[in-house]
N, C-alpha and C positions, 0 to 999 in steps of 0.2 A: 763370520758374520751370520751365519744362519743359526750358530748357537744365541745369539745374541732374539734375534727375531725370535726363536722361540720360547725364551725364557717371558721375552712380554707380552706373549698369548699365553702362558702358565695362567696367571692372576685372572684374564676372561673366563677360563677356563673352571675355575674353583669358587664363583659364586654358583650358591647352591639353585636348583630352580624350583620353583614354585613348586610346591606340595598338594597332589591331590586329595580331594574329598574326603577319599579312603583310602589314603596311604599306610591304612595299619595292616589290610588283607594279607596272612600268609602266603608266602612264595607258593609254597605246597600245596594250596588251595584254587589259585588264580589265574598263577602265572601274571597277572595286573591287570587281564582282564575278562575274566570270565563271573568276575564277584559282582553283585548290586543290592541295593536295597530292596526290600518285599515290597512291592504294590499291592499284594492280595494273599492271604492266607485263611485257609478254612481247616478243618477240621472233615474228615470224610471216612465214614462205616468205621467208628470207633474213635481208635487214635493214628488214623493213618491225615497225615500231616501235608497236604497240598497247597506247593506256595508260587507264585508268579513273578516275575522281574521283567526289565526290559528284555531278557534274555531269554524269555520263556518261562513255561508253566512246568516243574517237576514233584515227585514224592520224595518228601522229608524221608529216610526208613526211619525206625521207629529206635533202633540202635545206634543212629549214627552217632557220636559224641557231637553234644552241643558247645560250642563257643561264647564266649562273653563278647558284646557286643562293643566297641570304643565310644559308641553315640549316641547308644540304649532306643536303638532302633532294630528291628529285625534284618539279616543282610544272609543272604545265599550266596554259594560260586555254584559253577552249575555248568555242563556243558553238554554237545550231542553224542550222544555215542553211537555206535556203529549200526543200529537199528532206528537213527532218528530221533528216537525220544532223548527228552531231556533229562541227566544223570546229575543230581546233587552231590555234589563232593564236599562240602562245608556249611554248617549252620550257626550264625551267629547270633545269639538273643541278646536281650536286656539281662540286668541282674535284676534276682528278683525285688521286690520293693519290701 
């Protein structure tokens, strides 16, 4: 009887759920939720790349490998590290036009 009972929760089980926003974000990048869209980016003493999210304000480095964007909007992951500040760990752009 309980094989039976769980065979007809399988089927609840296996409709997919709703897809977020940015369900494209690398695993390697996130974790699912350390990623967001830029609110603000500037440019500062040069080419040094300062960008802000709901998550905070961090420096783009100037080496980081850039990413293609899935929604041709600019999107950072970004997290705090062990001194506070905020550490970009992924950049995502637009392609270019």
């Amino acid at each position: 009887m309980r094989l039976g009972l769980g065979l007809a929760v399988l089927p609840v089980l296996m409709i997919p759920a709703p897809a977020s926003a940015h369900d494209w974000y690398p695993i390697e990048c996130c974790s699912g939720i350390d990623c967001a869209p830029v609110d603000q980016a500037e440019f500062r003493e040069g080419d040094t790349l300062v960008v802000t999210t709901k998550h905070g304000t961090g420096i783009v480095p100037s080496s980081m490998t850039r990413r293609e964007s899935k929604d041709n909007k600019m999107h950072v992951c970004m997290r705090k590290s062990w001194d506070g500040q905020m550490r970009v760990i992924c950049v995502f752009l637009p392609p270019p036009s």
